[in-house]
N, C-alpha and C positions, 0 to 999 in steps of 0.2 A: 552662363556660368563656366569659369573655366576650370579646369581639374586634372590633374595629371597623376595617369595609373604605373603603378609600382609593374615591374616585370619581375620575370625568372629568368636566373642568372647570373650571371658575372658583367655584363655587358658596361655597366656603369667605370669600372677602372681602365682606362686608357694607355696603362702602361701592365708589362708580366710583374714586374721585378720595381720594389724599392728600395735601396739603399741607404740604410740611414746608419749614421755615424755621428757620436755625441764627439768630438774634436778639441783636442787641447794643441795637438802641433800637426799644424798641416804640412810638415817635411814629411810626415810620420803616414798623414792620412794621403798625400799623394801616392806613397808608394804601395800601399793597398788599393788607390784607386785605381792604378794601372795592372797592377796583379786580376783584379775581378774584370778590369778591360780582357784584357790579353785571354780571359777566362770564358769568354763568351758572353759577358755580360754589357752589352752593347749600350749606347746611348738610344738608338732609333727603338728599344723595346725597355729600356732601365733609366728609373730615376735616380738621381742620389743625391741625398738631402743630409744637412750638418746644422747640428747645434753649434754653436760657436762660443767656446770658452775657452778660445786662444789667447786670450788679453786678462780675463776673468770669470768667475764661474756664473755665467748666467742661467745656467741652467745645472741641476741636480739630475740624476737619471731618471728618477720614476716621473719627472716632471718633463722632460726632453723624451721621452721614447711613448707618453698618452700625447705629445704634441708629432712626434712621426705616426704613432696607432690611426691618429684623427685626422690625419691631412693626405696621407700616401697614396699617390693615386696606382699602386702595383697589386696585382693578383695576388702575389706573395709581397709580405715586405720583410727583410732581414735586417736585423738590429744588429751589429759588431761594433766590435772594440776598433779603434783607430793603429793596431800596430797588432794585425792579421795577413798576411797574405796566403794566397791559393796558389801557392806552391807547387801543389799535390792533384786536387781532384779538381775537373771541371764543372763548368753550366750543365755539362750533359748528363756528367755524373748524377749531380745533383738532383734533376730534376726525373734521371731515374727512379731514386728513391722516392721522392714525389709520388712517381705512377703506382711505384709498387704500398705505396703508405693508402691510396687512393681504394688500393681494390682490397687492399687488407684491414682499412676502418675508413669510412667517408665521414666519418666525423674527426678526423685528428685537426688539431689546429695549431700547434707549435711544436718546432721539430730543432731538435741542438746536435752537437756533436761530440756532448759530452752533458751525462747528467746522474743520476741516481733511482734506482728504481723500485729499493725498499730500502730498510734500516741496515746503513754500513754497504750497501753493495751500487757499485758505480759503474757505471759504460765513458767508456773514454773512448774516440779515437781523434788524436789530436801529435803535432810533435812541438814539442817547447825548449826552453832553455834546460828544464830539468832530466828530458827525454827525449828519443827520437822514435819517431814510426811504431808511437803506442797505441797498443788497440788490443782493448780491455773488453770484454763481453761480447754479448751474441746481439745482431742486428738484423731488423731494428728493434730496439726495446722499449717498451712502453714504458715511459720512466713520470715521477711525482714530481722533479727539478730541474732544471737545466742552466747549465754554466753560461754566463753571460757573453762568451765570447763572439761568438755566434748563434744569434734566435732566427727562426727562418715562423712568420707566423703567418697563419691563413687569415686573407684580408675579410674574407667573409666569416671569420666567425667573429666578428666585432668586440674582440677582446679590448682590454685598456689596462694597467699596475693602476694598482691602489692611488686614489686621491691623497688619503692621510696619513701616505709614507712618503720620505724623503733619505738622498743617500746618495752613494755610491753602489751598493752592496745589496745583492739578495731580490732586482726584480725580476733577474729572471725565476725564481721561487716563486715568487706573487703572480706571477704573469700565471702558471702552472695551477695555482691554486684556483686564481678565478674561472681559469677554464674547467680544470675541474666541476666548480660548482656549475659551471653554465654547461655541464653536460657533455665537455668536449674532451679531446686527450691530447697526450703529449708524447713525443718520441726523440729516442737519440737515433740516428743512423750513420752509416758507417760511409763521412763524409771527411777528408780528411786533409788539412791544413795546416797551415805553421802559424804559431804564436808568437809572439815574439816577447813575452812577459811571461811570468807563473803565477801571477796574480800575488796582491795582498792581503794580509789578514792581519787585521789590526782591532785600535779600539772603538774606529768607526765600523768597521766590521760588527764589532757585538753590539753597540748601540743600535744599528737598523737590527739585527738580530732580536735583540727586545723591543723594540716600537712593534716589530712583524707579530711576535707572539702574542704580545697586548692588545693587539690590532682584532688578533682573531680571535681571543679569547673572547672581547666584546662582540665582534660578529658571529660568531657561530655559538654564542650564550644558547642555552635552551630557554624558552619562551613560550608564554599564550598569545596566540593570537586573536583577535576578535574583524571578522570582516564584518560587512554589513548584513549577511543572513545566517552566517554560523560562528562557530569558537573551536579551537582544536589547540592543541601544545605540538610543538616542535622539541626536535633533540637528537643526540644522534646517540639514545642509547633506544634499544629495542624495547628494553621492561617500565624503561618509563611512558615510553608515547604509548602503549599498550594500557599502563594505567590509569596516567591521565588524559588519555580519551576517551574512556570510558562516560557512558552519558550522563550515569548519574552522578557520578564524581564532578563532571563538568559542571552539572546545576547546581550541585551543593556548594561549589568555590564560586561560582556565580555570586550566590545568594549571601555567599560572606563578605564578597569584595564589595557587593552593593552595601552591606551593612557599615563598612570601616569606608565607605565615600560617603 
């Protein structure tokens, strides 16, 4: 019989670093390719991997970045926009925050350079067309979103964006939210690069906007569950799963559900 045991560790990715870049003009993505060169991000330890919708959109984001999630063979894999350069901080930088994210929660698993970390309050350190050498809050911070320009995610905590979104707009929010739920966190730190766009907001902008909220309103529905030896309700209100777990409550809604099947 043959059989092959799972280890502990990292040992299985072959490379530190993925690079992935969803690419509409490779004038655009060379000059960022060479930027994260010159940056310490070498070929003999860096992959870099491209969606290709230079001719047409073959791919959407949330559909191009679970096919980087699922293929990358990097310890980290970073997701950026195709017109970023590293202007500013280096591999070293970076991977200082790393160490220091490492000893400060060993569960973080996505980490930006710009994101939001409660209602109305943002961490930015970033410079664009709109600003230079902005750097907004205190780092790193443990933030709920992160701006799509730069995602840096931990290859081990086996994240992925939603199957039943599509878009340009909003996976780094989804990305944040699943890890959430899978127990994991997120962070901005104080990583700091040129943009070379300010992004847009439009009316595909609100359309992912609503698919996202609809998206979760159906998943995070509160709910009875029924396994095969017990029943209990989910929710994320405290007075309800308090009530309706209650045992006798559970047999009485038992006995009525069997009655209306």
């Amino acid at each position: 019989m043959k059989i092959k045991k799972i280890e502990l560790g990292d040992s299985r990715w072959n490379k530190r670093y993925s690079i992935c870049t969803l690419v509409s003009n490779f004038e655009q993505y060379e000059k960022m390719y060479d930027s994260f060169v010159k940056s310490g991000f070498i070929d003999e330890d860096t992959e870099y991997l491209v969606a290709d919708n230079s001719v047409k959109n073959n791919f959407d984001a949330f559909a191009a970045y679970n096919q980087f999630l699922n293929s990358a063979c990097g310890k980290y894999i970073i997701l950026c926009h195709q017109d970023i350069l590293l202007d500013f901080d280096n591999r070293s930088a970076l991977e200082t925050h790393l160490s220091e994210l490492d000893e400060i929660d060993p569960l973080w698993a996505v980490v930006g350079n710009a994101g939001s970390s409660s209602f109305g309050r943002n961490v930015i350190r970033i410079t664009d067309p709109s600003i230079q050498n902005l750097r907004f809050g205190s780092f790193p911070s443990r933030v709920f979103s992160v701006d799509e320009n730069f995602i840096l995610v931990k290859n081990s905590a086996n994240l992925s964006v939603s199957h039943d979104l599509c878009g340009f707009h909003l996976y780094g929010t989804d990305l944040c939210l699943i890890a959430d739920i899978l127990g994991r966190s997120c962070y901005v730190v104080d990583f700091h690069l040129r943009h070379l766009s300010a992004g847009t907001v439009d009316e595909r902008f609100y359309n992912v906007r609503d698919n996202l909220v609809r998206k979760y309103m159906r998943a995070l529905r509160p709910r009875f569950m029924q396994t095969m030896i017990d029943r209990f309700f989910l929710s994320g209100s405290s007075f309800l799963n308090l009530c309706l777990n209650h045992k006798r409550l559970l047999v009485l809604i038992k006995s009525v559900v069997k009655r209306f099947n």
